[in-house]
N, C-alpha and C positions, 0 to 999 in steps of 0.2 A: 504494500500500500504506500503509496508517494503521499506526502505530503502536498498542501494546496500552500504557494507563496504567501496567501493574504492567512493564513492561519500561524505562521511562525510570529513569536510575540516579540514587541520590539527590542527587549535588552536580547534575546537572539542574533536581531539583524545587528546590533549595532557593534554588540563582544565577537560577531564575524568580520569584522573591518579593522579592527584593533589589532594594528602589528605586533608580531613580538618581541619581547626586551630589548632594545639597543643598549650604545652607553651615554646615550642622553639623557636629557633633563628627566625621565622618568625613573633611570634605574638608581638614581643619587638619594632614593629613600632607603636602598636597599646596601647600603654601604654603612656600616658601623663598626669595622674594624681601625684602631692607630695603625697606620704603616711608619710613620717615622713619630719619634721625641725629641726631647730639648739633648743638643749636643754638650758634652762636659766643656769642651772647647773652645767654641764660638759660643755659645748660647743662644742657637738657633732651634728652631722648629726644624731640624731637617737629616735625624740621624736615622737612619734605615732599620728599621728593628730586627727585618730576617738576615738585611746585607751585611747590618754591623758598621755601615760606614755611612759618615756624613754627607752627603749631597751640596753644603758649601764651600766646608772647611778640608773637607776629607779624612777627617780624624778616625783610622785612628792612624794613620801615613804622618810619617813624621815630619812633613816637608807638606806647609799648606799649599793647598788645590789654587790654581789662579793660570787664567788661560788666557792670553792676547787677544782670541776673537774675542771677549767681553771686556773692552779699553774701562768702559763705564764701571763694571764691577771693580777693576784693581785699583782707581780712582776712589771709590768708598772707603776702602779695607785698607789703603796704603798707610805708613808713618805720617804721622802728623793729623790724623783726623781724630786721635783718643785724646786721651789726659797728658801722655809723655811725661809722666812725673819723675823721670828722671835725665831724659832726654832734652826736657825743655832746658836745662841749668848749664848742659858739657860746651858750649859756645863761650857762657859768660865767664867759667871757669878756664877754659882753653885759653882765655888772653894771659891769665898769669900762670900758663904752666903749670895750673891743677896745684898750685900752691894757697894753702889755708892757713887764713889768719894771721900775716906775714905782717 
């Protein structure tokens, strides 16, 4: 026995047009797993839980991550953009030969 078209009810016709899961905007409810935490390091959001390895900094590589195609990125991170709380002083000190209280 066939069914008759006008007899299928409409959440029928309409859960038959409905693709299934991409990885778009729909399947982002279905994602509750952390893939990365905060790095010891940098202290970013960006250490890989299964990889083990940072995604900024590269930790745990001893020698931070830092790549030319991104000029922009090595421009943030370079010397001179933190505190330099001990780098700021070796200039002032360097005119008298690191000599104190002379």
């Amino acid at each position: 026995m066939t069914q008759d078209p006008a007899d299928v009810s409409f959440a029928a016709r309409v859960l038959s047009r409905v693709p299934s899961m991409g990885k778009g905007t729909g399947s982002f409810g279905k994602r509750r797993n952390k893939t990365h935490t905060l790095c010891v390091r940098c202290g970013r959001r960006s250490f890989h839980l299964q990889k083990s390895r940072c995604g900024a900094c590269g930790y745990p590589s001893s020698r931070i991550r830092k790549y030319n195609w991104s000029v922009k990125a090595i421009r943030r991170k370079t010397t001179g953009t933190g505190r330099m709380r001990y780098l700021r002083h070796v200039a002032r000190r360097f005119k008298s030969s690191f000599r104190e209280g002379c």
